[in-house]
N, CA, C and O of each residue as an XYZ file, in Angstrom:
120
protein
N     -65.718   -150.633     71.090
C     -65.038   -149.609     70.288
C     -65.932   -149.125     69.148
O     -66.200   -147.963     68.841
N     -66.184   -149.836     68.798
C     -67.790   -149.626     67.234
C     -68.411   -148.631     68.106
O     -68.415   -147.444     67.781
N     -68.919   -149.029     69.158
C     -70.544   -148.303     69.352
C     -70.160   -146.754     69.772
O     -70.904   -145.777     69.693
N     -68.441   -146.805     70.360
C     -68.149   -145.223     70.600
C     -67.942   -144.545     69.483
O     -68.211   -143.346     69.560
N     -67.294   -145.188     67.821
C     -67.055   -144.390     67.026
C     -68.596   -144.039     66.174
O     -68.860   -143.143     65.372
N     -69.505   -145.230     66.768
C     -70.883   -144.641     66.131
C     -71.931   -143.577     66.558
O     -72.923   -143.089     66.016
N     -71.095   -143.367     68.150
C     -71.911   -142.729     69.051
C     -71.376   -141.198     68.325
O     -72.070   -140.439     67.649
N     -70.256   -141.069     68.619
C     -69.480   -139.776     67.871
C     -70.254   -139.504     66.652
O     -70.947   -138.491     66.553
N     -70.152   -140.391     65.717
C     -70.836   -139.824     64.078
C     -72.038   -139.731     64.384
O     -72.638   -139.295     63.401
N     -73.101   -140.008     65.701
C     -74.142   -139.057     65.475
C     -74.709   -138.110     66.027
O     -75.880   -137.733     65.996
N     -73.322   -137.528     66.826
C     -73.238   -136.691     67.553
C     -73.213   -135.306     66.336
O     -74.070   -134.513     65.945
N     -71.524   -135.567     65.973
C     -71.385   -134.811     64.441
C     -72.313   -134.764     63.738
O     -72.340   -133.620     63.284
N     -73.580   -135.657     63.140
C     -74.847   -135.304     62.566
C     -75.604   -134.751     63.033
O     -76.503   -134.251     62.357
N     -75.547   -134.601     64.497
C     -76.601   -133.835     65.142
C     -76.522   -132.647     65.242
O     -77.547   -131.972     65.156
N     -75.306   -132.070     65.448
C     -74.721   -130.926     65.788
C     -74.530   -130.002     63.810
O     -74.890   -128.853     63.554
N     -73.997   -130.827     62.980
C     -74.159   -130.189     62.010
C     -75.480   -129.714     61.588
O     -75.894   -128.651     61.126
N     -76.166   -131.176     61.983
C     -77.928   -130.420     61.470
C     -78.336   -128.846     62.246
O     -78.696   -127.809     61.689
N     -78.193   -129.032     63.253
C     -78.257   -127.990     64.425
C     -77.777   -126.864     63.891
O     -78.455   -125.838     63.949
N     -76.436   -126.877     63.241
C     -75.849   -124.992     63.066
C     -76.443   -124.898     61.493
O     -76.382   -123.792     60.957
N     -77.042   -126.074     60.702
C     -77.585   -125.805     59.390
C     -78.505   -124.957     59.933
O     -78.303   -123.752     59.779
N     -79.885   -125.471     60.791
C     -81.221   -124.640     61.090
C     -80.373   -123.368     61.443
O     -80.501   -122.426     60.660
N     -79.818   -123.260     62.141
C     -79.322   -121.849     62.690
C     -79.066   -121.185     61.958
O     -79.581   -120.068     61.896
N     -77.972   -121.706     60.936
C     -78.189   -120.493     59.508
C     -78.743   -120.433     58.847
O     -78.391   -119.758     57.880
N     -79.812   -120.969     58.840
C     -81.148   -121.087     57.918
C     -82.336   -120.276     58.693
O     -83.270   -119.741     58.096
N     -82.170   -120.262     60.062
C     -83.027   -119.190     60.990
C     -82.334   -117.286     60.552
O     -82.818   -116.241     60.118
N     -81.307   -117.666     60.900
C     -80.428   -116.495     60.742
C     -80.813   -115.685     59.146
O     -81.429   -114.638     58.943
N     -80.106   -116.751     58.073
C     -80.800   -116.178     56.926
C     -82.414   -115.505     56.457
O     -82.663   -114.513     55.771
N     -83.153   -116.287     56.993
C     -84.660   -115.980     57.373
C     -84.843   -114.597     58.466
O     -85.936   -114.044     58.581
N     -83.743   -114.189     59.154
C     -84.161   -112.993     59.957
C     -83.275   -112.254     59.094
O     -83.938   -111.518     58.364
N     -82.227   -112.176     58.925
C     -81.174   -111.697     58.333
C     -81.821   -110.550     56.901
O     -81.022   -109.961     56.172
C-alpha cells in the first residue's frame, strides 16, 4: 500500500514539473 501511494506522489511531481516547463516554454514564445 506505501509503495502505491508513493508511486502516485511521483507521478503528481512529475506531471506538475511537466505543465511548469510548458508554461514556462509558452511564456518564452508567448
Amino acid at each position: 500500500m506505501q509503495w502505491h501511494g508513493m508511486a502516485v506522489l511521483a507521478a503528481n511531481i512529475l506531471i506538475e514539473e511537466r505543465n511548469l516547463r510548458i508554461e514556462v516554454v509558452m511564456v518564452k514564445n508567448g
